[in-house]
C-alpha positions in Angstrom: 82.5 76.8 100.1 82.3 80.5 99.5 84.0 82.8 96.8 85.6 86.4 96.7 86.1 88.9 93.9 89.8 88.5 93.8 89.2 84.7 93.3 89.9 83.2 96.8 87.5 80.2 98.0 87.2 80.3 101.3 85.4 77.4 103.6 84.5 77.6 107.2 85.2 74.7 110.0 83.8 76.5 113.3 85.6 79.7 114.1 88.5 79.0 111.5 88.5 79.7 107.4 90.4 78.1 105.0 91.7 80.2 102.4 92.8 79.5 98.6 93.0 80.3 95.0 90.3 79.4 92.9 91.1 77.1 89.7 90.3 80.3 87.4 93.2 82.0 89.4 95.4 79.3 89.0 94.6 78.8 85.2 95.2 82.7 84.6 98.2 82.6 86.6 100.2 79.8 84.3 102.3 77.8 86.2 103.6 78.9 89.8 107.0 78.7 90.6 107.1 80.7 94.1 104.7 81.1 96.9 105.6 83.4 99.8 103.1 82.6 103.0 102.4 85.0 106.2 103.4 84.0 109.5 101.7 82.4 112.3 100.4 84.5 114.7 99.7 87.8 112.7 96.5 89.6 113.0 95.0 90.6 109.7 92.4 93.6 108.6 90.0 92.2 105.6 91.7 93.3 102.2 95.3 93.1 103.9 98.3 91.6 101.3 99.1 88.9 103.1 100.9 86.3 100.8 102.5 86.2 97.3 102.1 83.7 94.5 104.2 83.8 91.6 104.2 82.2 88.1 105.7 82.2 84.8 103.6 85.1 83.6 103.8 87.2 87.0 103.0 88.0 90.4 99.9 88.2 92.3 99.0 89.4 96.0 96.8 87.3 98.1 94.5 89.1 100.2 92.9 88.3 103.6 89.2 88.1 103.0 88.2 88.2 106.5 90.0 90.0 109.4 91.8 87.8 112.6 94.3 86.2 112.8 96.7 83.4 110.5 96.6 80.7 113.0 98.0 78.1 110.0 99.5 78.3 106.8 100.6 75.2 104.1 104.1 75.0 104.2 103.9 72.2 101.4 103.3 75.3 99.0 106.6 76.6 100.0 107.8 74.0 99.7 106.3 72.5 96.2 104.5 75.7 94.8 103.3 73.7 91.6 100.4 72.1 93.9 98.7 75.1 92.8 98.2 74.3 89.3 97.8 70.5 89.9 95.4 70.9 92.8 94.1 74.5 92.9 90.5 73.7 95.1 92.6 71.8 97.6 95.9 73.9 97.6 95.2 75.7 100.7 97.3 78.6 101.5 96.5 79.5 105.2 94.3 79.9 107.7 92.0 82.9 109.4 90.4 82.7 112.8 87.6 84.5 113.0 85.6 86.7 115.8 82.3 85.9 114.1 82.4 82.6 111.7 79.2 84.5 110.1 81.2 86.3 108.5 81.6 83.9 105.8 78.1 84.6 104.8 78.6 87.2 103.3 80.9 86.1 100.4 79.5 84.8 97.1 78.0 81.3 96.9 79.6 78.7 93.7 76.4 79.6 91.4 77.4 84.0 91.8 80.8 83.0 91.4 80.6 80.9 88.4 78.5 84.1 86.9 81.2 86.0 87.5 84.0 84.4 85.8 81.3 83.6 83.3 
């Protein structure tokens, strides 16, 4: 599992990344009460809004880490946006595939994130 700045985890199964909030994210955020998912089938630059998560205390962009393109997203966040805050390292918001998997390299490992929440 890999980290970003703008505390997404992101973890890698072949050509496809799995993105989320972190639990810091999650904590900071209070309780969510909307979540607003891309589509299917739209191509993505790294750094792109892509979704919108919403709690009590306000609302926060989620940015594609990588560029490609959503090939799946978790309706059940639609759906039941609290999983968020109950389940924040397994509340999985969509997915990215990826030209070069590699890519994920790049991102900060648990150790460099942890420091940076510090």
């Amino acid at each position: 599992m890999k980290f970003t700045e703008e505390h997404e985890w992101l973890k890698a199964d072949g050509d496809v990344i799995t993105v989320g909030i972190t639990e810091h994210a999650a904590v900071q955020l209070g309780d969510v009460v909307f979540v607003e998912l891309p589509d299917t089938g739209r191509d993505c630059d790294a750094g792109d809004a892509v979704a919108v998560v919403e709690s009590v205390k306000a609302a926060s962009d989620i940015f594609a880490p990588v560029t490609g393109e959503i090939v799946e997203v978790n309706q059940a966040l639609v759906d039941n946006p609290g999983l968020v805050n109950e389940d924040a390292m397994g509340a999985w918001f969509f997915k990215v595939k990826v030209a070069d998997p590699a890519v994920i390299d790049g991102f900060m490992d648990e150790d460099a994130y942890k420091a940076l929440i510090g």
